[in-house]
C-alpha positions, 0 to 999 in steps of 0.5 A, a space after each residue: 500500500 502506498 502511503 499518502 502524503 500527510 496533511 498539517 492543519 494550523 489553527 490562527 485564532 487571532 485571525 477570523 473570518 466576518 462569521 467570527 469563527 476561526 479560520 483554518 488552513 492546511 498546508 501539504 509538505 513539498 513531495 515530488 508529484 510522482 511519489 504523491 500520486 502513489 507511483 514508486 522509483 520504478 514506476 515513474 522512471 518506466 513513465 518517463 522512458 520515450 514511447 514507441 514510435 507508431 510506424 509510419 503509413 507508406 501510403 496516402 490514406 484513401 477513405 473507403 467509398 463503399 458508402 460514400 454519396 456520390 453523383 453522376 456528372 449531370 448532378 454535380 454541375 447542378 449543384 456546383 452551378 448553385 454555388 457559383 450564382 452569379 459568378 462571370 462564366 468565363 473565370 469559374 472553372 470546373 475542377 477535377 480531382 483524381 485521387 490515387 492509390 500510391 506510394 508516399 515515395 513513388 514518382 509523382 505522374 506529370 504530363 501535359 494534353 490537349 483538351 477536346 474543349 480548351 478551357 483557357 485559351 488566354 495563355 500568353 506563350 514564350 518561345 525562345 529562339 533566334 528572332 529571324 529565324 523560321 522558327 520565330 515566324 511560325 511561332 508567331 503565326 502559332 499564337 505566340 506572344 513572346 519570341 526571341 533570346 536575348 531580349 526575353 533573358 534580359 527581362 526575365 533577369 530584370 524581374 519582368 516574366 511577361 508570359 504564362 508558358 516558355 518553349 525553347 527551340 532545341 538551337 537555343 538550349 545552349 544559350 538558355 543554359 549559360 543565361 543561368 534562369 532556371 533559378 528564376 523560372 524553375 520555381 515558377 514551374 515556367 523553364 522548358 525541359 526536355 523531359 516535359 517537350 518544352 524543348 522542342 524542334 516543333 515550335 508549332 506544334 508546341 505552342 498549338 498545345 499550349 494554347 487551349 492544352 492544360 498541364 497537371 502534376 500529382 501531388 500527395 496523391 491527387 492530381 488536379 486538373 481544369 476540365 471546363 468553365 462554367 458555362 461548358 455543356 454537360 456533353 462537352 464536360 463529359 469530353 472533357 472529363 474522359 479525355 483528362 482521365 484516360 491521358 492518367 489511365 495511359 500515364 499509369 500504365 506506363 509505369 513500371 511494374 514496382 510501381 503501384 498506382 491506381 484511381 481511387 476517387 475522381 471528384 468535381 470542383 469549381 472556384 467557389 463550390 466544394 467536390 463532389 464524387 462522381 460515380 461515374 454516370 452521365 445521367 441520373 433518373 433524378 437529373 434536370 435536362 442537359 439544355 438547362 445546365 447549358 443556359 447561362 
């Protein structure tokens, strides 16, 4: 039995509270807390040892949709349209939401494609070539907004990125690495690689995939993507939709074997409306017509 700590009371007769009766007060000696609450030595330093570390996940929690309240496309831009009421058309987005099975350290799936229905086509689009070149004409007659090599380093250099895209053509890679910009457009995601086809002999090409393309790049197991604006029709966001979900369907199977990833859950998004799950379906028993959606 562990005895408990022992408790003095002191009586002051000469002080008294307003009823006139003597007032009493106790006092515990100082005990150490461990040895007060009835814990002996051994007790207490087992208590202080560190606690075994809970090891850690490998993968991204997914939540299981078994009984999750999902929509089919047609249901979910119903009430998407009714969270973005009044909003300008052309600056709501449709967003899409792929959520993965994957590995925490798997290589993350990035890629660039070519929507059916482009989604923002005010892109302004750098190329980086020889100004009189051939390539420079075609960029330019591609939509390109920027064209040349030292006079776009020299703006970049002085703080003045003027364009949402850069494409370098393959003659110019070497002058674009001893102008040293990768730290200024590595973090803004905008320098051309060879690996994202940002480097290019086919400027024409590259730029008409700018233009009205979207690019997308996983992220803690989610990739996410602009599928339509608001006033998009549910036959056009359902060409959207598939044409963005197959491009990550090819993009996984290009993946090694070792490598593990699957499509867990796609949701549906805009600017200001939170997701909603699709189950998949265009349409449902319950679903307003799809020339309704389509009025603005």
């Amino acid at each position: 039995m562990t005895s408990k700590a022992p408790v003095i009371y002191l009586h002051f007769p000469n002080r008294c509270s307003s009823f006139g009766s003597p007032v009493l007060r106790c006092f515990a000696p100082s005990i150490p807390y461990r040895y007060a609450s009835g814990l002996s030595r051994n007790d207490s330093r087992a208590r202080d040892q560190p606690k075994k570390k809970k090891k850690q996940r490998t993968e991204f929690k997914n939540q299981s949709l078994r009984d999750a309240l999902q929509f089919s496309l047609c249901d979910a831009m119903r009430y998407i349209r009714a969270f973005e009421v009044g909003r300008n058309p052309t600056s709501s987005k449709y967003d899409l939401a792929i959520r993965l099975r994957t590995a925490k350290n798997g290589p993350a799936v990035r890629n660039r494609l070519r929507l059916p229905h482009a989604v923002d086509t005010s892109l302004r689009i750098c190329v980086i070539c020889p100004p009189d070149s051939p390539a420079a004409a075609q960029a330019r007659n591609a939509g390109a907004t920027l064209v040349g090599e030292e006079t776009v380093f020299d703006a970049v250099k002085a703080g003045r990125i003027e364009f949402d895209r850069c494409i370098c053509h393959v003659d110019s890679a070497q002058k674009l690495n001893k102008a040293a910009l990768g730290r200024i457009l590595g973090p803004k995601g905008l320098m051309p690689s060879s690996k994202t086809g940002t480097i290019t002999k086919d400027v024409t090409g590259a730029v008409k995939g700018f233009v009205g393309g979207s690019e997308y790049r996983e992220k803690l197991g989610v990739i996410r993507c602009a599928v339509g604006q608001l006033g998009f029709t549910p036959e056009e966001m359902q060409r959207n939709v598939r044409a963005f979900v197959g491009e990550i369907k090819k993009d996984l199977a290009l993946l090694s074997d070792r490598i593990g990833k699957d499509i867990h859950e796609v949701v549906l998004s805009s600017t200001n409306a939170p997701g909603f799950s699709l189950n998949g379906d265009f349409r449902s028993p319950t679903s307003p017509p799809t020339r309704d959606l389509a009025v603005l």
